[in-house]
PyMOL CGO cylinders between C-alpha atoms (Angstrom):
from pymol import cmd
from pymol.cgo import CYLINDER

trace = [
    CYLINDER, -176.95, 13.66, -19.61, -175.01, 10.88, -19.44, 0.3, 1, 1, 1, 1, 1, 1,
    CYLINDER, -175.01, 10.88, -19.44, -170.96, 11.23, -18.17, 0.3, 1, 1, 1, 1, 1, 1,
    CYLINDER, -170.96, 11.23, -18.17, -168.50, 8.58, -18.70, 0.3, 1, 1, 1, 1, 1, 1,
    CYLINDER, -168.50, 8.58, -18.70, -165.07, 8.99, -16.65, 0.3, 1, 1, 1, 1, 1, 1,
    CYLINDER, -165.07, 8.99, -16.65, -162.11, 6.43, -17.68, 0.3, 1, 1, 1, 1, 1, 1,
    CYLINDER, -162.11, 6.43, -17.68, -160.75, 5.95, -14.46, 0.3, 1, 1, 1, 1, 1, 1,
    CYLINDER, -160.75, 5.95, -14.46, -158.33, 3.10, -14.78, 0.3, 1, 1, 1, 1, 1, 1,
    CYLINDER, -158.33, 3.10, -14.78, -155.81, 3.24, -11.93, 0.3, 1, 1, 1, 1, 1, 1,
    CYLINDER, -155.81, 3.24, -11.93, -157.09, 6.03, -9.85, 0.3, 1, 1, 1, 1, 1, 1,
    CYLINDER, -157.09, 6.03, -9.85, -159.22, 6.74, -6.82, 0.3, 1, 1, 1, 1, 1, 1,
    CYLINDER, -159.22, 6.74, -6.82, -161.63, 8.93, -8.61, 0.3, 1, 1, 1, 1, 1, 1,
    CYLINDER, -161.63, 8.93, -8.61, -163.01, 11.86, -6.67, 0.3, 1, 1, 1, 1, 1, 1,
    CYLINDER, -163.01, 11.86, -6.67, -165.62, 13.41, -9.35, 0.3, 1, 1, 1, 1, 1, 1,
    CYLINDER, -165.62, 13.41, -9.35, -163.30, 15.76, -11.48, 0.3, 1, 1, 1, 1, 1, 1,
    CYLINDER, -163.30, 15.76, -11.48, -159.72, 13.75, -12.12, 0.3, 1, 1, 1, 1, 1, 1,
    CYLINDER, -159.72, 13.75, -12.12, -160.90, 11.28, -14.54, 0.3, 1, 1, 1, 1, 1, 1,
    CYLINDER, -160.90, 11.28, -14.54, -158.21, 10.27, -17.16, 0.3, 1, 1, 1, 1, 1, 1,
    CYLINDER, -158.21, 10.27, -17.16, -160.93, 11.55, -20.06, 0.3, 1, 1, 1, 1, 1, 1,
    CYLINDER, -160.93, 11.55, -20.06, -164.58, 11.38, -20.07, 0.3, 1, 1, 1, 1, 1, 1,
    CYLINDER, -164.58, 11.38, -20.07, -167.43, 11.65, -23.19, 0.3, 1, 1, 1, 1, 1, 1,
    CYLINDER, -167.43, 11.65, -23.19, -171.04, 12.74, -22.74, 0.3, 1, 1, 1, 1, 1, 1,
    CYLINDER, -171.04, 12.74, -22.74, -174.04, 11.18, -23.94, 0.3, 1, 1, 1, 1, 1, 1,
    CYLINDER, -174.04, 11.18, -23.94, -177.26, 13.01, -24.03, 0.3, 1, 1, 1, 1, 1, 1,
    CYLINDER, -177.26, 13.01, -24.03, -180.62, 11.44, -22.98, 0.3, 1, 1, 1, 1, 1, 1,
    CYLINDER, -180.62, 11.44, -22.98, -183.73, 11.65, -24.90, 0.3, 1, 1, 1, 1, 1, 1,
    CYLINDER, -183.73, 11.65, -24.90, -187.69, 10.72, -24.19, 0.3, 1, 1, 1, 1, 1, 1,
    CYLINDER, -187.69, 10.72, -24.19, -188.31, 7.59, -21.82, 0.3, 1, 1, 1, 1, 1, 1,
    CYLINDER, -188.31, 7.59, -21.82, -185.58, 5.47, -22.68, 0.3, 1, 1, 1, 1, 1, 1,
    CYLINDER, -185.58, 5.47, -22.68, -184.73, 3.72, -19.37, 0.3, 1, 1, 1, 1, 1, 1,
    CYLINDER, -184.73, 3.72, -19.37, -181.38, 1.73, -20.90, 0.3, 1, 1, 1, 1, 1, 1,
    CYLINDER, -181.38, 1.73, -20.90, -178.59, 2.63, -23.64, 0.3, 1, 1, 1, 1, 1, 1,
    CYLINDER, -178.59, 2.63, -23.64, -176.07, 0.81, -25.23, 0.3, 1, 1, 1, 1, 1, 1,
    CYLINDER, -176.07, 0.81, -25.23, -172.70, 2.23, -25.13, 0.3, 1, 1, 1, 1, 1, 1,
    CYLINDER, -172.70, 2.23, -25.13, -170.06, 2.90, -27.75, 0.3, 1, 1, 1, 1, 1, 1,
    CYLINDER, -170.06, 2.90, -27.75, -166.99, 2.60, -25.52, 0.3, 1, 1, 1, 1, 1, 1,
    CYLINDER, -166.99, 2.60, -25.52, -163.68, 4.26, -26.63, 0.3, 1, 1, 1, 1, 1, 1,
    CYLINDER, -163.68, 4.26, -26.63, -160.95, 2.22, -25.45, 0.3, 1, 1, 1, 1, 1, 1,
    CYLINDER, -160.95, 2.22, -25.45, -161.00, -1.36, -24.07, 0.3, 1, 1, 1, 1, 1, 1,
    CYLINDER, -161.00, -1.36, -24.07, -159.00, -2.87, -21.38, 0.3, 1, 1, 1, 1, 1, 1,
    CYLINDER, -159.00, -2.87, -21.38, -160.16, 0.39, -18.81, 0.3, 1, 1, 1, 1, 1, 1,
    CYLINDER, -160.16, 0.39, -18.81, -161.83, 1.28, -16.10, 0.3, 1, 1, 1, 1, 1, 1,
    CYLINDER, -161.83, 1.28, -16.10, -165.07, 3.10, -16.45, 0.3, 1, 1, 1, 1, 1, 1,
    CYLINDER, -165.07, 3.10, -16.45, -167.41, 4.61, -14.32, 0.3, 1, 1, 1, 1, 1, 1,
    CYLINDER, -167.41, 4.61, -14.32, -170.98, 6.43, -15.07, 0.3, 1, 1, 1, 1, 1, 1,
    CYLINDER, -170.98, 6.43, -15.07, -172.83, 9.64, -13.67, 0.3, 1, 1, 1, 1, 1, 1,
    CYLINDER, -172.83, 9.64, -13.67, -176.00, 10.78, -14.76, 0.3, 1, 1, 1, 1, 1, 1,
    CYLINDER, -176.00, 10.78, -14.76, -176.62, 14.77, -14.28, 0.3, 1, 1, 1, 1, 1, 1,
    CYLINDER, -176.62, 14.77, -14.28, -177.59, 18.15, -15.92, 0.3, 1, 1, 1, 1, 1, 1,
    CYLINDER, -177.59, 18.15, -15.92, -175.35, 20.44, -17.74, 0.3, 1, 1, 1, 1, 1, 1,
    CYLINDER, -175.35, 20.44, -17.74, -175.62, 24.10, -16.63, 0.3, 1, 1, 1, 1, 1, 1,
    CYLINDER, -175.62, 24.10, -16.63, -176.21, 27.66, -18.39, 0.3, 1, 1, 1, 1, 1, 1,
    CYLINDER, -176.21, 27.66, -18.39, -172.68, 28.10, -18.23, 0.3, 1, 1, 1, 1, 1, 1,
    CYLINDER, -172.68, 28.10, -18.23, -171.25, 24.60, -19.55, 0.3, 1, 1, 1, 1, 1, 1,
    CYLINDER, -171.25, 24.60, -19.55, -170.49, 22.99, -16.57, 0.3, 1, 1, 1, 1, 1, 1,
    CYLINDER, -170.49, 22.99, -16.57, -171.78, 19.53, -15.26, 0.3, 1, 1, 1, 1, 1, 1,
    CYLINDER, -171.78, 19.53, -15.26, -174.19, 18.68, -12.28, 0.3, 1, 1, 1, 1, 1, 1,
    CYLINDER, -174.19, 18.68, -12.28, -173.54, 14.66, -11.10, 0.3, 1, 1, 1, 1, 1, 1,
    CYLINDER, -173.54, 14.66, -11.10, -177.10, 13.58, -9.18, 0.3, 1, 1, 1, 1, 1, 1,
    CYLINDER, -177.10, 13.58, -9.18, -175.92, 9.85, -9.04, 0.3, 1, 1, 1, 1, 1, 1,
    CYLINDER, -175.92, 9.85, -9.04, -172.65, 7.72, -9.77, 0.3, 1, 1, 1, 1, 1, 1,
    CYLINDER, -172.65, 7.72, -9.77, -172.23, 4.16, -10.99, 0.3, 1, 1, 1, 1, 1, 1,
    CYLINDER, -172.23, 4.16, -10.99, -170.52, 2.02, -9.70, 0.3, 1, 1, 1, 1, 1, 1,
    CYLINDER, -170.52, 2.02, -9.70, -166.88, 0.85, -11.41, 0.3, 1, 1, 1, 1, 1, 1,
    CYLINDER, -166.88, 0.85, -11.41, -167.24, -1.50, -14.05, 0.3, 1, 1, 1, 1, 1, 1,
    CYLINDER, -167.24, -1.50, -14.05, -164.04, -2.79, -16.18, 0.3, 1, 1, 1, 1, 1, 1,
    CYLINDER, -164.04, -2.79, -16.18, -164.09, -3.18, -20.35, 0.3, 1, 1, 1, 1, 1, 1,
    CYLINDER, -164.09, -3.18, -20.35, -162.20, -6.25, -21.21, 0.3, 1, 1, 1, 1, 1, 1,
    CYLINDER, -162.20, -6.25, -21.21, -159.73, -6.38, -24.41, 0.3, 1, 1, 1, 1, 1, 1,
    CYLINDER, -159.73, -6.38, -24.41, -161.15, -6.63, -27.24, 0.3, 1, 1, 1, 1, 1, 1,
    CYLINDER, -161.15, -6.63, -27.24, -159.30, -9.42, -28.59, 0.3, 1, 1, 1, 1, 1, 1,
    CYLINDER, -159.30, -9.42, -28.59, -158.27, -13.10, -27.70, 0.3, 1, 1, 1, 1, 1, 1,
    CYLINDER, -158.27, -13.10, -27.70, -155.52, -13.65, -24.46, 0.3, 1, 1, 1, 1, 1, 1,
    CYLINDER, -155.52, -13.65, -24.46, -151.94, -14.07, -25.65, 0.3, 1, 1, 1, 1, 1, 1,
    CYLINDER, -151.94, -14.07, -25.65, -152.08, -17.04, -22.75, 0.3, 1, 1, 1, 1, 1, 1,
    CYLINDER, -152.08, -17.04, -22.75, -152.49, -20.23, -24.11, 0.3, 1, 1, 1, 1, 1, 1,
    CYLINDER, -152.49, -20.23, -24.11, -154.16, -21.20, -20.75, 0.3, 1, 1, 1, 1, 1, 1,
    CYLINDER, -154.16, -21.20, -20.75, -156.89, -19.04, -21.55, 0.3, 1, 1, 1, 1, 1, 1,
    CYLINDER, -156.89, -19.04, -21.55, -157.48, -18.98, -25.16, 0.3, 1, 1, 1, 1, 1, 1,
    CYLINDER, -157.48, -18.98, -25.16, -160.11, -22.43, -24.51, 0.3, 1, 1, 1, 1, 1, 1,
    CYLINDER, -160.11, -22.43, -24.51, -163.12, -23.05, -22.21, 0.3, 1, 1, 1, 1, 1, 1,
    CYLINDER, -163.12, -23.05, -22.21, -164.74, -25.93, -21.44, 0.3, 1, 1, 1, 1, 1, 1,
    CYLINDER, -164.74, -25.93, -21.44, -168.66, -25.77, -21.08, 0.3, 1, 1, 1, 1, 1, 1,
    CYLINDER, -168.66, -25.77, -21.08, -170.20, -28.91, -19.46, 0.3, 1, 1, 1, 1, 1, 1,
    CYLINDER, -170.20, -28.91, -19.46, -174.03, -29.53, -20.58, 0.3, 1, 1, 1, 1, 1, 1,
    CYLINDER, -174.03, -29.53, -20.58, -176.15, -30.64, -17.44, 0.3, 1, 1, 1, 1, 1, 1,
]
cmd.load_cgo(trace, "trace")
């Protein structure tokens, strides 16, 4: 089982996430590809087993990774890049 925590703004300690969604694994997949909620968060990742009596067993933790917005910046600074062929 997969366990994503949103934990945008806090110093998570395994059980005060903001909200969290469960993904189960199947077979030998070694990689997934996430439908993420809500953009412009922090998200972290912990793979584990749920128990007999509904609870959750972490065996390993990701490390924090941040979801962008999902649309263009309101900045005109950054609304162009420039990409320079070599």
């Amino acid at each position: 089982m997969l366990r994503i925590h949103d934990i945008t703004h806090i110093i998570f300690q395994g059980n005060n996430s903001h909200s969290y969604f469960d993904v189960e694994i199947t077979g030998k997949t070694d990689h997934w590809y996430l439908n993420i909620p809500v953009c412009n968060r922090n998200y972290c990742a912990e793979i584990g087993i749920k128990t007999g009596q509904g609870g959750f067993l972490p065996l390993a933790r990701s490390n924090p990774i941040y979801v962008p917005r999902d649309c263009p910046s309101d900045s005109p600074a950054q609304s162009r890049s420039r990409i320079v062929l070599r």
